[in-house]
Structure formats: C-alpha cells, structure tokens
C-alpha positions in Angstrom: 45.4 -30.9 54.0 45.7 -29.3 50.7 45.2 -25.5 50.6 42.0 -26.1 48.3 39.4 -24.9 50.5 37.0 -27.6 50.9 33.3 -28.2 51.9 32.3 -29.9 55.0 29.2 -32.5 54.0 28.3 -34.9 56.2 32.0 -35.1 57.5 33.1 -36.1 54.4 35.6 -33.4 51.8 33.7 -32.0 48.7 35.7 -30.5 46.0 34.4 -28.9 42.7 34.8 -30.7 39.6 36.4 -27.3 38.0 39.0 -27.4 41.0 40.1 -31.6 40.9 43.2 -31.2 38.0 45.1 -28.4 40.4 44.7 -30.7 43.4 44.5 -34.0 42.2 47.4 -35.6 44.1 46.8 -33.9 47.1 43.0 -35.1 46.7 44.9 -39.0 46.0 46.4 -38.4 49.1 43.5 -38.0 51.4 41.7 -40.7 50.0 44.8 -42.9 50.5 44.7 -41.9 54.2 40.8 -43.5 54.0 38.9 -40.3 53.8 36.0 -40.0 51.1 36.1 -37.1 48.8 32.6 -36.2 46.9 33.0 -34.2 43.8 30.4 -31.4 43.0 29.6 -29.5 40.0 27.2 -26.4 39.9 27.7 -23.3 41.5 25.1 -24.8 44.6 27.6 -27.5 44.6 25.8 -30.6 44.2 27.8 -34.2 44.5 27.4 -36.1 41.8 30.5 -38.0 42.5 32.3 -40.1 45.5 35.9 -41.3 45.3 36.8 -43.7 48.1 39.6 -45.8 49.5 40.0 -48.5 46.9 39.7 -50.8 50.0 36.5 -50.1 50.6 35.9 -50.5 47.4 36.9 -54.1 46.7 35.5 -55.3 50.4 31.8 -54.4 49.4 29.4 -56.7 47.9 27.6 -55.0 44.3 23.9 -55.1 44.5 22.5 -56.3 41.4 19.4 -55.2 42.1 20.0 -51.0 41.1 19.4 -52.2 37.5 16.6 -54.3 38.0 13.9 -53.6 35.1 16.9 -51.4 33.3 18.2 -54.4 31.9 18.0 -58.1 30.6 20.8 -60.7 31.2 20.2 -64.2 29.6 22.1 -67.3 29.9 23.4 -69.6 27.3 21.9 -72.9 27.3 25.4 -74.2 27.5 26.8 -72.3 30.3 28.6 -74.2 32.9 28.1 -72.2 35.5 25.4 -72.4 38.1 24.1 -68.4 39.0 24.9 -68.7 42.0 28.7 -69.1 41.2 28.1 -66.3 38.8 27.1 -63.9 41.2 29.3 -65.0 44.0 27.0 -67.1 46.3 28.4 -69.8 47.7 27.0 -73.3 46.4 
C-alpha cells in the first residue's frame, strides 16, 4: 500500500486529483492487483473519476443508451453493415 493516505468509499481507494502525479505508480500498481481507485477533487472530496483494471474494462458491454437524445448517428445509404453487426449483436 502506498504511504498516500487514502479514503475508504464504499471499499473502494479514493485519492485526490492534487495527490495522483506523486503516487502514480504506486496507484498503477493497485489497480494492476484489480482494485478500483476513484479520483476526487474538492476539498469535500467528491469522485469525479474511476480508474479500473483494464480487464474489467474490455469484458463489459458499452450501453449506448447514456447518450440517447444527446446525439444523432445516421447511416450511409451504402453501408454494408447491418446495425446489429455495428453494435455487436449477433446476427
């Protein structure tokens, strides 16, 4: 454990944003070990951040929905590519 004292949030590390260049391989390191390290700013603290195993990472499906009415995709007339294939649905 690094000697950066570090928050306990729902079992999870928290360390300021002001605080992340000192420690930042020892901060690598946890996550590497598959701990999830929030990152705060503020002087309440407040994550506004979450670094996690890249594993994790690359074994959870996206959900398109979060930008639903933020945003517009259209399709070329030409694409060949079924949208299910473009989000990663099987056919």
């Amino acid at each position: 454990m690094c000697s950066l004292k570090l928050l306990q949030l729902y079992s999870m590390q928290t360390v300021a944003a002001k605080d992340i260049s000192t420690h930042f391989m020892e901060i690598l390191f946890q996550v590497q070990k598959g701990e999830q390290v929030a990152i705060s700013i503020g002087d309440d603290n407040n994550p506004v951040a979450l670094l996690i195993p890249y594993q994790i990472a690359s074994n959870s499906k996206r959900n398109l929905g979060v930008l639903e009415g933020k945003m517009d995709v259209q399709f070329s007339d030409d694409l060949d590519m079924s949208i299910d294939a473009f989000i990663g649905e099987k056919e």
